[in-house]
TIFIDO-186113 format. One line per field, with one value per residue (C-alpha): residue number from 0; residue in one letter; x negated, y negated, z negated; chain. Coordinates in steps of 0.5 Angstrom, whole numbers, plus 500, padded with zeros to 3 digits. Each point is the difference from the previous one (the first is absolute). Example, Ala and Ser with C-alpha at 12.3 -4.5 7.8 and 13.67 -1.06 7.14 Angstrom:
residues 2
num = c(0,1);
residuo = c(a,s);
u = c(475,498);
v = c(509,493);
w = c(484,502);
cadena = c(A,A);
This chain:
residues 579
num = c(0,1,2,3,4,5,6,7,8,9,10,11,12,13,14,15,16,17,18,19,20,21,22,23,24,25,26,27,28,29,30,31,32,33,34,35,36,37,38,39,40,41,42,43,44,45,46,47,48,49,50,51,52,53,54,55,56,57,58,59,60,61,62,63,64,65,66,67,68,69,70,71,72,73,74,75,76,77,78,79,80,81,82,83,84,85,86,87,88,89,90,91,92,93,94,95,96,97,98,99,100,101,102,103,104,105,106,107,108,109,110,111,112,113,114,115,116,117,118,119,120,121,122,123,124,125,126,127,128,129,130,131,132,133,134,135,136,137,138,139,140,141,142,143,144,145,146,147,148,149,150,151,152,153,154,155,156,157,158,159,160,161,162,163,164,165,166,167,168,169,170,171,172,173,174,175,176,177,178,179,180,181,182,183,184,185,186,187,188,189,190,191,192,193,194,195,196,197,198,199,200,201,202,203,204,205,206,207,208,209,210,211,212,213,214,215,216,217,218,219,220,221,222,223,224,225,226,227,228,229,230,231,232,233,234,235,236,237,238,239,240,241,242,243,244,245,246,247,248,249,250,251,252,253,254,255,256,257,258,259,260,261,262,263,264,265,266,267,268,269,270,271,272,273,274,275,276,277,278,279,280,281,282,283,284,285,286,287,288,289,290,291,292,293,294,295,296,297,298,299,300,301,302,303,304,305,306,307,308,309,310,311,312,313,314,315,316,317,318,319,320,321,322,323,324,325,326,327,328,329,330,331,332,333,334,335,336,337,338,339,340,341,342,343,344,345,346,347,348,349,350,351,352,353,354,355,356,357,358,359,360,361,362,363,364,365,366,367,368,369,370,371,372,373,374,375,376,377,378,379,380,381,382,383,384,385,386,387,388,389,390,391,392,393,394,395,396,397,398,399,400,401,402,403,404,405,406,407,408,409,410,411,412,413,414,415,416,417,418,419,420,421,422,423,424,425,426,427,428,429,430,431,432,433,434,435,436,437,438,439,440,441,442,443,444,445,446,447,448,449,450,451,452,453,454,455,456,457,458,459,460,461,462,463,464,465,466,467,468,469,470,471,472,473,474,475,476,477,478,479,480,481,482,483,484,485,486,487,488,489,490,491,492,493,494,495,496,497,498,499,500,501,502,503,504,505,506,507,508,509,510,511,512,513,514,515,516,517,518,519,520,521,522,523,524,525,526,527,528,529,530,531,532,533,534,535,536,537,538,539,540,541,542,543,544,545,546,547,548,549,550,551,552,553,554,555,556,557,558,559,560,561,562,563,564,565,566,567,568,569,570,571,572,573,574,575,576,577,578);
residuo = c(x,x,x,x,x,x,x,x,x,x,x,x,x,x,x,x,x,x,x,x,x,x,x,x,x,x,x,x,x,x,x,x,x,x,x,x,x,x,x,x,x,x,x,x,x,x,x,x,x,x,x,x,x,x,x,x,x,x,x,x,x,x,x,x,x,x,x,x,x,x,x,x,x,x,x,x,x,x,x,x,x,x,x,x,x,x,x,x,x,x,x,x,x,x,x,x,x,x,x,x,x,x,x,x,x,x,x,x,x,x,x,x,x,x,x,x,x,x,x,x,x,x,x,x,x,x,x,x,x,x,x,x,x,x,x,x,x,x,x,x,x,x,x,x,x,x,x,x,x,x,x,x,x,x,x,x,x,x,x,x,x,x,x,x,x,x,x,x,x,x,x,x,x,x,x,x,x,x,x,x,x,x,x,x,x,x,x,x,x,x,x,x,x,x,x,x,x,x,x,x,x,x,x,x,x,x,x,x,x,x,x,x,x,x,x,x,x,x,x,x,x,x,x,x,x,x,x,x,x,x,x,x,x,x,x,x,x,x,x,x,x,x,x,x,x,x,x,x,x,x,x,x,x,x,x,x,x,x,x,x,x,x,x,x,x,x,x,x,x,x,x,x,x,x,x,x,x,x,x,x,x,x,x,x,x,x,x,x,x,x,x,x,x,x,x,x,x,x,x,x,x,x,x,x,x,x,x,x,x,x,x,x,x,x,x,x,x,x,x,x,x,x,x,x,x,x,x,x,x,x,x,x,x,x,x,x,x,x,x,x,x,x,x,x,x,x,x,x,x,x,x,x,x,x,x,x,x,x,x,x,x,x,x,x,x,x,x,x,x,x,x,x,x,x,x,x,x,x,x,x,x,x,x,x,x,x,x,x,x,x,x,x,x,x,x,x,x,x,x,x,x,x,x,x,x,x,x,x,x,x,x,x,x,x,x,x,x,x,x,x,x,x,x,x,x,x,x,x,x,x,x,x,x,x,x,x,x,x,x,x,x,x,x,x,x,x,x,x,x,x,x,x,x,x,x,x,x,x,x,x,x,x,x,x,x,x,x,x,x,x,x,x,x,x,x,x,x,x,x,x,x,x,x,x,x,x,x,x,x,x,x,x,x,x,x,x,x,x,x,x,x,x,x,x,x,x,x,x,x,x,x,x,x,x,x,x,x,x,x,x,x,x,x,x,x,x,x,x,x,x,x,x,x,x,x,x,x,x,x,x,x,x,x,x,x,x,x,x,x,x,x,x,x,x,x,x,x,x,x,x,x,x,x,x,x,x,x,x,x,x,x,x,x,x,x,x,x,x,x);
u = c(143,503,505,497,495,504,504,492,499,505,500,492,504,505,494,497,506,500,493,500,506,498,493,505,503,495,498,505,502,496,504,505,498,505,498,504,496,502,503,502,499,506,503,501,498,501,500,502,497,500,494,502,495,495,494,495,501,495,503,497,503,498,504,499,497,505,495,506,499,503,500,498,499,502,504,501,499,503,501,504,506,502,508,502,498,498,493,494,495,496,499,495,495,496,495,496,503,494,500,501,499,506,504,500,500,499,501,494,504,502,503,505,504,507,506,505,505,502,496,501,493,502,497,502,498,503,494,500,503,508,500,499,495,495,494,493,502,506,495,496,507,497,495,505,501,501,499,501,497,499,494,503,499,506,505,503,504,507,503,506,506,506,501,495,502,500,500,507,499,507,502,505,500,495,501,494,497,504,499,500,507,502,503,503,504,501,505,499,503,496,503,495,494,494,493,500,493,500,497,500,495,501,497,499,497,500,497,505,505,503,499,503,500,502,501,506,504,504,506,505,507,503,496,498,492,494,497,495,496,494,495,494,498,502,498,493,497,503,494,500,501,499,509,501,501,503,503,501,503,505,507,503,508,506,506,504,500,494,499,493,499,495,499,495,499,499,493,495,504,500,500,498,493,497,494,496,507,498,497,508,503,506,501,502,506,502,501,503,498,502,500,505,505,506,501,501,505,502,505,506,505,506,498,498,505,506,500,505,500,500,501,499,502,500,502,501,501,502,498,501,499,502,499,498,498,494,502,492,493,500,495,502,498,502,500,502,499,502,498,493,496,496,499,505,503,505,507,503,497,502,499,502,503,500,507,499,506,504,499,492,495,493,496,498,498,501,497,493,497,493,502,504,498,502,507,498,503,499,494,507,502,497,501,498,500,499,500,504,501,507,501,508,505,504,496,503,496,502,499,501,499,500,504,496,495,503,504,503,498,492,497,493,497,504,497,498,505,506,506,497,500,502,498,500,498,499,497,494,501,503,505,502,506,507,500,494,503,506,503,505,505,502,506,496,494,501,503,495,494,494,494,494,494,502,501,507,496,497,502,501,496,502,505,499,502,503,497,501,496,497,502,495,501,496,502,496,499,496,496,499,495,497,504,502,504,502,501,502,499,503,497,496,492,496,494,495,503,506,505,507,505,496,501,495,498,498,499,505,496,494,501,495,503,498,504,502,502,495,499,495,503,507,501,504,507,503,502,496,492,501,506,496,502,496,502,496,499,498,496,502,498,504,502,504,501,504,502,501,503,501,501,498,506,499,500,503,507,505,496,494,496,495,502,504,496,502,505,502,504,494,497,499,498,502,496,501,497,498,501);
v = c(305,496,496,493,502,501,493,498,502,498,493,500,502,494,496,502,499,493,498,503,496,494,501,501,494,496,494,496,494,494,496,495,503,501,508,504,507,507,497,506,501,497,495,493,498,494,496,493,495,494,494,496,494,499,504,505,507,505,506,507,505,506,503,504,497,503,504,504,498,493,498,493,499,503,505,500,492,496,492,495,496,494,502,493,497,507,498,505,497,507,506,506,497,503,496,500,507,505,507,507,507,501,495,497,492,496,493,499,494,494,493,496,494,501,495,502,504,506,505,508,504,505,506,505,506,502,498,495,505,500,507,504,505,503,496,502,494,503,505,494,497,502,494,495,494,492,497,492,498,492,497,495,506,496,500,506,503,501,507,499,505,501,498,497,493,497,493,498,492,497,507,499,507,505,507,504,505,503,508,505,499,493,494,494,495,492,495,493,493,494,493,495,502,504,502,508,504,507,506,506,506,506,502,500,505,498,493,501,497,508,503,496,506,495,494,493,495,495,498,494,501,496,501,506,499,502,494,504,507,504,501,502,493,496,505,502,507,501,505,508,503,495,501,496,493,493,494,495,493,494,500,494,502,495,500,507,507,505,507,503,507,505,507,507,506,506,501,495,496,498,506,505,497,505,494,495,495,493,496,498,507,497,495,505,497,493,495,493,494,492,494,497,505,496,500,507,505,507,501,504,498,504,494,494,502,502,507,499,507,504,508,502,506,505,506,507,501,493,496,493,496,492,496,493,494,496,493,498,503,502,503,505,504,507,505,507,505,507,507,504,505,499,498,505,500,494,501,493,495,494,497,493,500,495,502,500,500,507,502,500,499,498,501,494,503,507,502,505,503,497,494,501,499,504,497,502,507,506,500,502,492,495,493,497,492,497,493,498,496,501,496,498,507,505,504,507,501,508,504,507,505,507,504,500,495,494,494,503,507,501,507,495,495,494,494,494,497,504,495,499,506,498,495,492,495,492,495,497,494,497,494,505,495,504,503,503,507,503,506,503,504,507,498,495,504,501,494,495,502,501,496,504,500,502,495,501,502,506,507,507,505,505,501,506,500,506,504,508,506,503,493,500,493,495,494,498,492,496,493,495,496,501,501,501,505,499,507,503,506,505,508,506,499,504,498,505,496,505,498,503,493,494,497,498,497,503,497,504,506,500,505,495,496,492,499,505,501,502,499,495,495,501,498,503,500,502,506,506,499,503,494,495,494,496,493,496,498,503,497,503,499,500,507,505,504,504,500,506,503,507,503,507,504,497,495,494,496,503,505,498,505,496,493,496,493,494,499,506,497,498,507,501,493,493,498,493,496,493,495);
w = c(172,495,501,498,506,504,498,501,507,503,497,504,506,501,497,507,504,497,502,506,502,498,504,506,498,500,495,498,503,497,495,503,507,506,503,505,500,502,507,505,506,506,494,498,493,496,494,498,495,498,499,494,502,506,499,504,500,503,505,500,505,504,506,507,507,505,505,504,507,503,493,497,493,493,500,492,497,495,501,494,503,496,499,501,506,503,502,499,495,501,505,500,506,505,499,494,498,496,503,498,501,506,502,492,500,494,498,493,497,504,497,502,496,499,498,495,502,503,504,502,501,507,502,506,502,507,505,506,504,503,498,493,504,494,499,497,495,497,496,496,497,492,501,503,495,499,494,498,494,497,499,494,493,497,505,504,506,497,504,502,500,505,507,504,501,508,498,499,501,504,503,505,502,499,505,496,499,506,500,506,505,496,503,496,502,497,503,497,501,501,498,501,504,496,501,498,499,502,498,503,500,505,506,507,504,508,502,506,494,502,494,494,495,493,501,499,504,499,505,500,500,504,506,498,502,495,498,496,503,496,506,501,502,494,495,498,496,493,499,499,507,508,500,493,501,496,501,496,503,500,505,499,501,502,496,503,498,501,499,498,501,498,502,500,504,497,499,497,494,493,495,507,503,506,499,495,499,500,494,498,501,495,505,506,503,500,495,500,496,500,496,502,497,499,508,501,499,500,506,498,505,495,496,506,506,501,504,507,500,494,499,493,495,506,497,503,507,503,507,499,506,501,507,500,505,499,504,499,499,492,496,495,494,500,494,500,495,501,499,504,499,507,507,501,494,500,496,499,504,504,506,505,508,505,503,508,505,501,494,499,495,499,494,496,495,495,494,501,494,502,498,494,493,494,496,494,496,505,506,504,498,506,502,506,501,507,503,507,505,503,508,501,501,497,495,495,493,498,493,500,494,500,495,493,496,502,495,494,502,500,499,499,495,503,503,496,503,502,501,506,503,507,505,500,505,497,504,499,500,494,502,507,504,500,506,502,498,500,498,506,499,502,504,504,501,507,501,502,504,496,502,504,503,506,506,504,507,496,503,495,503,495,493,498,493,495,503,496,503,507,504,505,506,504,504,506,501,505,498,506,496,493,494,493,498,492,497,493,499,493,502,495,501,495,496,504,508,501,503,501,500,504,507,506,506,506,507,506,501,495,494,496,496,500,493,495,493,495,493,499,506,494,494,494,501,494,496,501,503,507,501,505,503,507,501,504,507,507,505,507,507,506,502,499,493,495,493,497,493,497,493,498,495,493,496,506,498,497,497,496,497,496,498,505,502,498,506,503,504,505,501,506,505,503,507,502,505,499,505);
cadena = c(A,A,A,A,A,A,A,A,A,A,A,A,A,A,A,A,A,A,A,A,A,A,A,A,A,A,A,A,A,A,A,A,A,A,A,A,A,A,A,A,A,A,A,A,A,A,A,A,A,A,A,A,A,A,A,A,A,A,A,A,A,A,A,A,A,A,A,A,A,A,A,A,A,A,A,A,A,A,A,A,A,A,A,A,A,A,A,A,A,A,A,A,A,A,A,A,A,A,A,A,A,A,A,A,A,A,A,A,A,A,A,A,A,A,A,A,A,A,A,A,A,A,A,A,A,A,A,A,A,A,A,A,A,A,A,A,A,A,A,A,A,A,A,A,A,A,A,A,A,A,A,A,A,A,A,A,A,A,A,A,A,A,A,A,A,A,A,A,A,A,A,A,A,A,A,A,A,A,A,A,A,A,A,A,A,A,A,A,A,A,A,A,A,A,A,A,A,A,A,A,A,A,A,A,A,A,A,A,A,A,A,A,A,A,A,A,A,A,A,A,A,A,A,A,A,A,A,A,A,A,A,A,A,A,A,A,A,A,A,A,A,A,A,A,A,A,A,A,A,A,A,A,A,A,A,A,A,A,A,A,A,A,A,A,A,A,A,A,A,A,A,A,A,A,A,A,A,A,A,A,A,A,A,A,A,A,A,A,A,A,A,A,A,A,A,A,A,A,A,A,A,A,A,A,A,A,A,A,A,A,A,A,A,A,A,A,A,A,A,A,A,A,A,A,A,A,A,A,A,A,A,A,A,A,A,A,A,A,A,A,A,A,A,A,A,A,A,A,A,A,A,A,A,A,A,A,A,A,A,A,A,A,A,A,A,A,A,A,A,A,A,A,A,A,A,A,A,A,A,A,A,A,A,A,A,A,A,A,A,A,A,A,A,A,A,A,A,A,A,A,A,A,A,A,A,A,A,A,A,A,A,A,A,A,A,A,A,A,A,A,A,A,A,A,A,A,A,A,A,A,A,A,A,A,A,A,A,A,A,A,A,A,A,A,A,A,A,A,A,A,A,A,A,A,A,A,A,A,A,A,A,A,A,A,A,A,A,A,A,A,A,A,A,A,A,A,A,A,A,A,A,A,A,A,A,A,A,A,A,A,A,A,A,A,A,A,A,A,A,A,A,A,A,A,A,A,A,A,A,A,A,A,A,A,A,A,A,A,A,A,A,A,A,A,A,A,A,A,A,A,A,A,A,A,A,A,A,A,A,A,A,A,A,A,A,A,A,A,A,A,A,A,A,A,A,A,A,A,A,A,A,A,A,A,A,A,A,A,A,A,A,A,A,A,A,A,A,A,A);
C-alpha cells in the first residue's frame, strides 16, 4: 500500500472517531444556553450564570425517580437557586414530570420569569436515601441534563466562571461550606443592640432533639447560656434527604460578647454527601449577616482586654502555674493554644483548678481535643476557647508542655499565631473593678484558707489520694438518715468497660455493688484515654456500707505508662459526706 493510502485511511479513521464522539455528546447546546451534561452518578453539578435584565427562560431537564424502598422523591434532580437571596426560583418536581423508560423522569420545557441577577443551575445524584447503597438508577446517568435557555433571540445568559458565589451582602461571619469533622468558631462583640439574620443549614436526624448531627449555637459570655440553638422545631426541610434542614430567622442581642458556633460529624457534609444535600449545598454551616454592622465587632481580647493571667512563648519542657483569689463571681475568657494529635494525644496543654482545703483540687476546666479548633500551621497546632463563670475562692491555672515543638522550637508548620503558645485568662467584662481577681503569691499559697464547697460539719469518709501500684483498701461507714456523699474520684478504665483503677460502694455484707466506676458514668481525665475521672454525688440510704478502692500493677501515680491525667495527683478517691 502506498504511503498517501495509508495517510488516507488513517485521516478516515480519526474522521470517525470524531463523529462518533460527537454523536456520544450529544447536540450542542443551543446558542446563549446554560446546559449541565454529562453528570455522573453519587455528585453534585453546578453551573452559575447571570440574567442581565428581567426576561423568561424555558427549563429542560431529565433526572432519575428514587424507586429503592423507603425512598420518596428524586434520586437525580436539578433545581436553579437565586445566589443572592439564596431562595429556589426552580426545582424538578414530581408533579408534572413526563415518564420514561426505567426510572427516567423529564421536565419538557417549563417557563419562569427572572430578575436580573445571579443564579446557579444545581444537579445531584446521591438518591434520597442516608446511604450510597447502589440504586437502578445510577445506570441511567448518560441521559441526565439541565438546560435553561432564554426566550429573548437578542439577549443571553452569560456563564459565569470561578467560585460559586453565596450571596456575600452584610456578612458578619460565614462558617460554610463545613466539610466532614469541622467545627468554626466566631466571638463578637455587640456595642448597641442589633438584630441579626441567621442562616444555617445541616441536619438533624432525631425528633428526640438526641441527634443533632451538623448543626449551630450561639451562646452568651457572660452567663454563658445560649440564647440561640438549631433544633428541629425552628428549622424546617432544606431538601434532599428528611435529615437536611434550615434555618433562616432574627435574634435581636443586647450589648455584650456572644460566640457563634457550628459544627459537622463525620458523615454527610459538604463535598462527602451520603444522600441528595439540600438545595443550597454551599450554605452547609452557619452564616451571619446584619445591617447594622457598625455595632458589631470581632472580639479579640489581646486587642480588647487585658489578660489577669497570662502564660505565653512556652518553650520546651515548662510547667507554669499561678494562684489567684476571686473576691466575687466573674466571667472569664480562656484561651489555649497547644500542640495535640487526639483524645489521647495531648502534648502542651492547659487547664484551670479550684484549690480546696489540704491541698486539693477540682477541675474547672482543661483543654479536650474535642473541643479544640486548628491554630493554623500543622494539624498538631489546636486552640481552644471557653467562657467561665468563677463563684469566690482560690483557683490555680497551669500549662504544661512536653519536650519538642513548642515556642522557638517547632518540628511543625507554626501556628498562625505563635506568640501566644501558652494559656491566657481576660475577663470578659471591659471595665472589671480592682479587685475581683487577684493573683497570689507562692509564699502565701497556703497561707489563707481557700474558699470551698464543703460545710464545716462535712465528714471525710476516705482520702485516698497518690495511690502507686497493687493498693487494695476499704472503709466501712454507717448512715442513720439518707445522705449525700460528694466523691471524686481519678482511676484507669478502658474504652471496652475494664477496669483496673476505680472505686465502689458495697453495702456490709452484699458483694453487688450499689455504686462503681465505669467508663461511661466518667469522663476524661486528661492525658492518655483510659485516665477517667467521676465527680458527682451519692444518694445513699440509711444503713450500713463500705467504700472500696484498688489498683492493678501498672500505669497508677508515680508510674504512669501512657500520659499522665491532667492532676496526678488525685488518682485515686476522695468521699466526704455532707451534712
Amino acid at each position: 500500500m502506498s504511503g498517501r493510502k495509508r495517510f488516507s485511511l488513517l485521516l478516515l479513521v480519526v474522521l470517525c472517531v470524531l463523529i462518533i464522539v460527537r454523536l456520544m455528546q450529544g447536540p450542542p447546546p443551543p446558542r446563549g444556553a446554560v446546559i449541565l451534561h454529562d453528570l455522573e452518578p453519587a455528585s453534585l453539578a453546578v453551573a452559575e450564570f447571570e440574567v442581565p435584565h428581567t426576561m423568561p427562560v424555558v427549563v429542560r431537564a431529565t433526572g432519575s425517580l428514587d424507586q429503592r424502598s423507603g425512598a420518596e422523591g428524586l434520586a437525580a434532580k436539578g433545581w436553579i437557586l437565586d445566589q443572592e437571596s439564596r431562595e429556589v426560583v426552580w426545582h424538578m418536581d414530581r408533579t408534572g414530570l413526563v415518564s420514561g423508560r426505567g426510572a427516567l423522569v423529564r421536565v419538557e420545557g417549563d417557563t419562569l420569569l427572572l430578575e436580573s441577577g445571579r443564579y446557579g443551575v444545581y444537579f445531584s445524584s446521591f438518591g434520597q436515601l442516608f446511604n450510597l447503597v447502589r440504586g437502578p438508577f445510577r445506570n441511567e446517568h448518560r441521559n441526565w441534563r439541565v438546560l435553561v435557555q432564554g426566550l429573548q433571540k437578542d439577549i443571553s445568559l452569560s456563564l459565569l466562571p470561578g467560585v460559586v458565589s453565596t450571596g456575600d451582602s452584610n456578612v458578619l461571619w460565614s462558617a460554610a461550606p463545613l466539610e466532614n469533622d469541622e467545627k468554626r468558631e466566631f466571638i463578637f462583640e455587640v456595642h448597641e443592640p442589633v438584630n441579626l439574620d441567621i442562616y444555617a443549614v445541616g441536619q438533624i436526624t432525631a425528633a428526640e432533639e438526641l441527634n443533632l448531627n451538623d448543626y449551630a449555637w450561639i451562646e452568651e459570655a457572660e452567663t454563658t447560656q445560649h440564647v440561640w440553638n438549631m433544633w428541629l422545631n425552628n428549622t424546617t426541610w432544606a431538601g434532599g434527604i428528611a435529615a437536611n434542614r434550615v434555618f433562616r430567622g432574627q435574634l435581636e442581642l443586647q450589648r455584650g460578647v456572644y460566640r457563634a458556633v457550628a459544627r459537622t460529624d463525620r458523615r454527610h457534609a459538604f463535598g462527602n454527601w451520603r444522600g441528595n444535600p439540600p438545595t443550597d449545598p454551599y450554605a452547609w454551616g452557619l452564616t451571619l449577616r446584619s445591617d447594622e454592622m457598625s455595632h458589631i465587632m470581632a472580639f479579640d481580647p489581646w486587642v480588647a482586654r487585658k489578660p489577669v493571667v497570662a502564660f505565653t512563648r512556652v518553650t520546651d519542657d515548662e510547667h507554669r502555674a499561678q494562684m489567684f483569689e476571686v473576691t466575687q463571681p466573674v466571667a472569664v475568657f480562656v484561651n489555649a493554644v497547644g500542640e495535640m494529635t487526639g483524645s489521647s494525644g495531648v502534648y502542651d496543654f492547659a487547664w484551670l483548678d479550684e484549690v480546696l482545703p489540704g491541698a486539693h483540687r477540682r477541675y474547672v476546666w482543661s483543654m479536650q481535643y474535642e473541643s479544640t479548633l486548628h491554630a493554623g500551621g500543622g494539624r498538631k497546632n489546636r486552640m481552644e476557647t471557653a467562657f467561665l463563670q468563677l463563684n469566690p475562692g482560690r483557683y490555680e491555672l497551669n500549662y504544661v508542655s512536653d519536650g519538642s515543638h513548642s515556642y522557638e522550637s517547632w518540628n511543625a508548620d507554626r501556628p498562625d499565631y505563635p506568640d501566644r503558645w501558652g494559656v491566657s485568662l481576660f475577663p470578659v467584662a471591659a471595665d472589671l473593678p480592682e479587685g475581683i481577681i487577684v493573683p497570689v503569691e507562692k509564699d502565701s499559697a497556703q497561707a489563707s484558707p481557700a474558699t470551698h464547697n464543703y460545710t464545716p460539719g462535712d465528714a471525710v469518709i476516705v482520702d485516698w489520694t497518690r495511690l502507686g501500684s497493687s493498693f487494695y483498701a476499704s472503709q466501712p461507714f454507717e448512715l442513720e438518715t439518707p445522705s449525700i456523699l460528694h466523691i471524686l474520684a481519678v482511676g484507669e478504665i478502658q474504652d471496652d468497660g475494664t477496669a483496673y483503677d476505680y472505686g465502689r460502694i458495697t453495702q456490709d455484707g452484699v458483694d453487688e455493688p450499689i455504686w462503681i466506676m465505669t467508663w461511661d458514668n466518667t469522663e476524661p481525665a486528661g492525658g492518655h484515654s483510659s485516665n477517667r475521672q467521676f465527680e458527682g454525688e451519692v444518694l445513699l440510704g440509711p444503713g450500713n456500707y463500705v467504700l472500696h478502692f484498688r489498683t492493678d500493677g501498672s500505669h497508677d501515680y508515680g508510674k504512669f505508662e501512657e500520659e499522665a491525667p491532667y492532676v496526678p495527683e488525685q488518682w485515686g478517691i476522695r468521699a466526704i459526706l455532707r451534712q
